[in-house]
N, C-alpha and C positions, 0 to 999 in steps of 0.2 A: 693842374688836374687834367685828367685827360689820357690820351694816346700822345706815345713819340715814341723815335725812334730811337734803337739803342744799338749800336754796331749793323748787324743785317737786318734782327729783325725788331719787330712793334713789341712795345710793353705799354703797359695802361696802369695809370695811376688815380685812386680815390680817395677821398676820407667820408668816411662814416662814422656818424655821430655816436658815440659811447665804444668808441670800437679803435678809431683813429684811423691810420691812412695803409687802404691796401696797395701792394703795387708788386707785379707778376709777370711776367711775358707773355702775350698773346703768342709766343711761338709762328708767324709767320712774319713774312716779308711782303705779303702783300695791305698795301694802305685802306683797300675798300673793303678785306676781309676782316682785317682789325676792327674798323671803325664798328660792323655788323657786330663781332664780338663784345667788343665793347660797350654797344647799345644792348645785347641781349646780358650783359651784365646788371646793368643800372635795374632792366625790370629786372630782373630775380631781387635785387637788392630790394626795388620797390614794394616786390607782391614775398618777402621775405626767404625766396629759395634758394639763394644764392649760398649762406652758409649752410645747408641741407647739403644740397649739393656736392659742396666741396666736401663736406666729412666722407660723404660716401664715396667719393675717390678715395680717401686714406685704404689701406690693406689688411687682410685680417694680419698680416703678421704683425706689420705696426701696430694694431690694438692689443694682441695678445702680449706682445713681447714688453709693452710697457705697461701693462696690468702684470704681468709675472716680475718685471724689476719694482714694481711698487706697492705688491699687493704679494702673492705667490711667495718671496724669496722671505717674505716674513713670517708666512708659514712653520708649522711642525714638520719636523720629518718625514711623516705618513702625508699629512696634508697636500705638502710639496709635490712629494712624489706623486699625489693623483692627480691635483692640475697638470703637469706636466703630461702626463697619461693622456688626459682629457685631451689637451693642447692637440697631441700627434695625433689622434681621431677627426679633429676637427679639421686638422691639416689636410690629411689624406682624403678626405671627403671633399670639403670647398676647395681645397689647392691653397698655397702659402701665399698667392703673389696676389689672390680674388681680390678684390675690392669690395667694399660694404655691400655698395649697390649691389652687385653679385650674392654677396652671402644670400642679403635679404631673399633674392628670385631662388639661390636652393636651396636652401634650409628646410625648406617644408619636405624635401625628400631622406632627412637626414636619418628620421626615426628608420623607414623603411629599408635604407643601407644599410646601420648599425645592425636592425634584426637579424636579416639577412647571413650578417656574420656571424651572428648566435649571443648577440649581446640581450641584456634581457631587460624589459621594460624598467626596471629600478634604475641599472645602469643609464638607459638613455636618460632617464628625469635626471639623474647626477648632471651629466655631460651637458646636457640642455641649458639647465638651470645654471649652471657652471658659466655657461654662451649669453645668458640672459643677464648674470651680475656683471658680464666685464662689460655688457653695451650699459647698462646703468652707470656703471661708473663710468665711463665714457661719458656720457649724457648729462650726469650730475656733478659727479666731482670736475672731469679736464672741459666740461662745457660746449661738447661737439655736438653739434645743432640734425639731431637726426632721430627717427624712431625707434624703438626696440622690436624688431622684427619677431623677436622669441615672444613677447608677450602674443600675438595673435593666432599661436600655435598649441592646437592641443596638445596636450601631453598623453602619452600613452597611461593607460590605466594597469594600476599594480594592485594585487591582494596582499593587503596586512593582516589579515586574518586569522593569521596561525598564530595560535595558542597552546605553546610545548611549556608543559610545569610537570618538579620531579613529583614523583607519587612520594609516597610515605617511604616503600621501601629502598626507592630511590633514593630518597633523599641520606637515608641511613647510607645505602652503599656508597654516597660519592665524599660524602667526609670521614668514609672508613678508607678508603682510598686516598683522599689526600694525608691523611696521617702518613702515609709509605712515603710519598713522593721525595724525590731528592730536592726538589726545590720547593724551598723550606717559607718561601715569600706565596706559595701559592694560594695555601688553606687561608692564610688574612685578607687574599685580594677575592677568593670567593664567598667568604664570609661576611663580607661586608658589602661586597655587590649581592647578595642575596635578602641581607637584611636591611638595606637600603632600596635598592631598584636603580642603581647606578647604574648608566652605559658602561661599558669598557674603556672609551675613550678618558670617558669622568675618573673612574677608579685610577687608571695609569697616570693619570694627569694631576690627583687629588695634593694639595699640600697642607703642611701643617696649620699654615695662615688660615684653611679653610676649616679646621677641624677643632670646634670650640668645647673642652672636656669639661668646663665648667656650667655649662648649659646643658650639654650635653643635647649638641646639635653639630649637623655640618651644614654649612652655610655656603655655596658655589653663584659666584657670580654671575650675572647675565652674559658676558664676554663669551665667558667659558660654556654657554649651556645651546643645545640644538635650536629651541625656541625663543632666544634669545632674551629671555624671563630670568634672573635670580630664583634660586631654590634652596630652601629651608627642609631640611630632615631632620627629627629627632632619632637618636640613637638608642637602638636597642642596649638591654643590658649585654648582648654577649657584645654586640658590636661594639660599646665601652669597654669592655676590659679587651677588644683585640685593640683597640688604639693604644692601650696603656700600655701593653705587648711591645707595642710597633715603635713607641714612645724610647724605652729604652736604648733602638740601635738606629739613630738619627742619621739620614745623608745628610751629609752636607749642602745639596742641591734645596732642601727643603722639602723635597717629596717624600709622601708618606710611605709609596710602594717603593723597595729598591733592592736589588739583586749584591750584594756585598758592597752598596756606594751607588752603584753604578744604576741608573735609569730603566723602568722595564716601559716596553711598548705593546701595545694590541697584538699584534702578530706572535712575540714572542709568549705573552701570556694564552693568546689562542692557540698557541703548538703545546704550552708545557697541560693545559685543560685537558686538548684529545688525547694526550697520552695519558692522563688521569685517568680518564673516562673507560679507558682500551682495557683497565683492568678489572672491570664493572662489565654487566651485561645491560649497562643505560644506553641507549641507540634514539640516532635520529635526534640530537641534542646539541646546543651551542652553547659558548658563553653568554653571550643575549641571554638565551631564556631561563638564565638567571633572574633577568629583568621580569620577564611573566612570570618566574616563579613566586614573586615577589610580591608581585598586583594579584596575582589568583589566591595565596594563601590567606592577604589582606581581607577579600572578598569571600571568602568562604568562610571566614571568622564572623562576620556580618557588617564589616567596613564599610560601607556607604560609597558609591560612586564618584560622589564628587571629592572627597579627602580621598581614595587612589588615585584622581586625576591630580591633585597636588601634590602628591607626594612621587606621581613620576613625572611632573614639570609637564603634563600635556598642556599644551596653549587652545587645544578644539579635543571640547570631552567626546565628540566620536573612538576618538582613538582609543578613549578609556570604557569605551561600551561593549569591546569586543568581551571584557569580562564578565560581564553584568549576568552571562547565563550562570554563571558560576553560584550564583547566590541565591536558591531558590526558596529561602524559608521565607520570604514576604509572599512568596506565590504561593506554599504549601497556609500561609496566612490566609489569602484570598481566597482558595479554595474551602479554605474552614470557615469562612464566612458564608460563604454562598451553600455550604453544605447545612451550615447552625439554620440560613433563614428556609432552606428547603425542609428539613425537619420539623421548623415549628407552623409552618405552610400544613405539613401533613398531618401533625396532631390538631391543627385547625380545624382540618376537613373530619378530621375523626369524631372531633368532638361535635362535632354539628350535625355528623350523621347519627350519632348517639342520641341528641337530641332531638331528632326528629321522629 
């Protein structure tokens, strides 16, 4: 154990307990520089910062490029393709060749770059957050000895606020409209994201495994869900007889949505929607707010806040309060209460002046 010499120059050898025996080159030829070396090794070992340290020499491309072969490449389609997206931003920002340490010092300029370009605060939380699970699993699963710089980072602030649901006659126009459409897979994957509250993702990705007709529930695993929860939906009646529909022309794949066999994706179901829609005078509308058409109808029937927050999988009922104005007859309640005890207040006073 110790320093010696190896061809020209010094390497230094240890063994550490639970760990076993490191042994590296001090990279010089000089004996008293080594030795220095190799004594400011023992304390970091001692005062624990020696493997800190070393991780933070590794590079962001090393970090990324082995979270993308073990994490990313097992990805969906869409999936893949956005890490990869995220990756080149992150690139061109820190530089390929950065070192942790480095990341950590500029990360905190990261937000204000991306704006910059016109990226917009949703994106940067994506991209962020993206930056924040690959140092996790760095730290958790391969066991490199270093902080998560992302966690000490605000995140820019986004409004979720917006709440787009069809009106009545809306609603009429867009399933008079999908009747027309040539693709004939569309009116089932809106009809049951509307009478569900399914993301897009959920509906494209739905399988038969998940879609129980004898309960008459769909049942979506935690794996598969944003908040990382299992979700249980019961089935409407129409949404029953569209599965029975859908029942009769089976992919092979086992997914429920499919275009003659073959797989549909977000993208392509968001292109065949706006051309739905283009025949409609509905404007300022997504497939999303399907998803609030869904929570609002709920709540304006007199649904209870907390059963729409279960039935759209929210894990923080905030998310589910942006509905809440929707449903004023408890309020038109409390006003009629407060109006009954002002009334009987007044015939109090009536009656007292009568008596007197």
């Amino acid at each position: 154990m110790g320093i010696y010499r190896r061809g020209k120059t010094y390497w230094m050898s240890i063994i550490v307990p639970g760990r076993g025996q490191i042994r590296q080159s001090i990279r010089t030829e000089n004996r008293k520089l080594a030795e220095k070396i190799y004594g400011k090794m023992l304390t970091d070992l001692e005062e624990g910062r020696w493997f800190e340290n070393q991780a933070k020499r590794k590079t962001l491309r090393e970090m990324l490029e082995r979270y993308e072969k073990e994490y990313t490449d097992e990805k969906g389609y869409y999936s893949k393709a956005r890490d990869k997206s995220i990756f080149k931003n992150l690139y061109a920002f820190l530089g390929e060749d950065a070192s942790l340490q480095e990341v950590e010092t500029l990360i905190g300029g990261y937000e204000q770059h991306r704006r910059a370009e016109g990226a917009k605060p949703a994106t940067v939380i994506k991209e962020l957050g993206l930056l924040r699970r690959v140092f996790n699993v760095a730290r958790k699963q391969w066991k490199w000895k270093m902080q998560n710089p992302i966690s000490e980072i605000e995140m820019p602030k986004v409004s979720n606020e917006r709440v787009r649901y069809l009106s009545e006659s809306e609603y009429i126009a867009l399933f008079e409209a999908l009747d027309k459409v040539s693709e004939k897979w569309l009116k089932p994957c809106v009809t049951i994201a509307i009478d569900t509250g399914l993301r897009l993702s959920n509906v494209c990705n739905l399988q038969w495994s998940e879609v129980n007709l004898f309960r008459r529930l769909i049942i979506i695993a935690a794996v598969s869900m944003k908040n990382d929860e299992h979700l249980g939906i019961p089935l409407t009646e129409r949404a029953y007889q569209t599965f029975r529909e859908l029942q009769r022309v089976r992919a092979i794949s086992d997914h429920v949505f499919h275009d003659n066999g073959q797989r549909i994706y977000p993208v392509k179901v968001q292109r065949a929607f706006k051309k739905a829609l283009s025949s409609t005078k509905i404007v300022n509308f997504h497939f999303h707010d399907l998803r609030h058409t869904f929570a609002s109808r709920l709540v304006q029937s007199g649904v209870d806040i907390y059963a729409v927050q279960k039935l759209l999988g929210h894990k923080d009922g905030r998310m589910t309060k942006r509905y809440a104005h929707l449903n004023v007859d408890n309020l038109r309640d409390a006003v009629a209460k407060l109006e009954a005890i002002t009334n009987l207040s007044q015939t109090q006073e009536i009656k007292d002046a009568i008596s007197l």
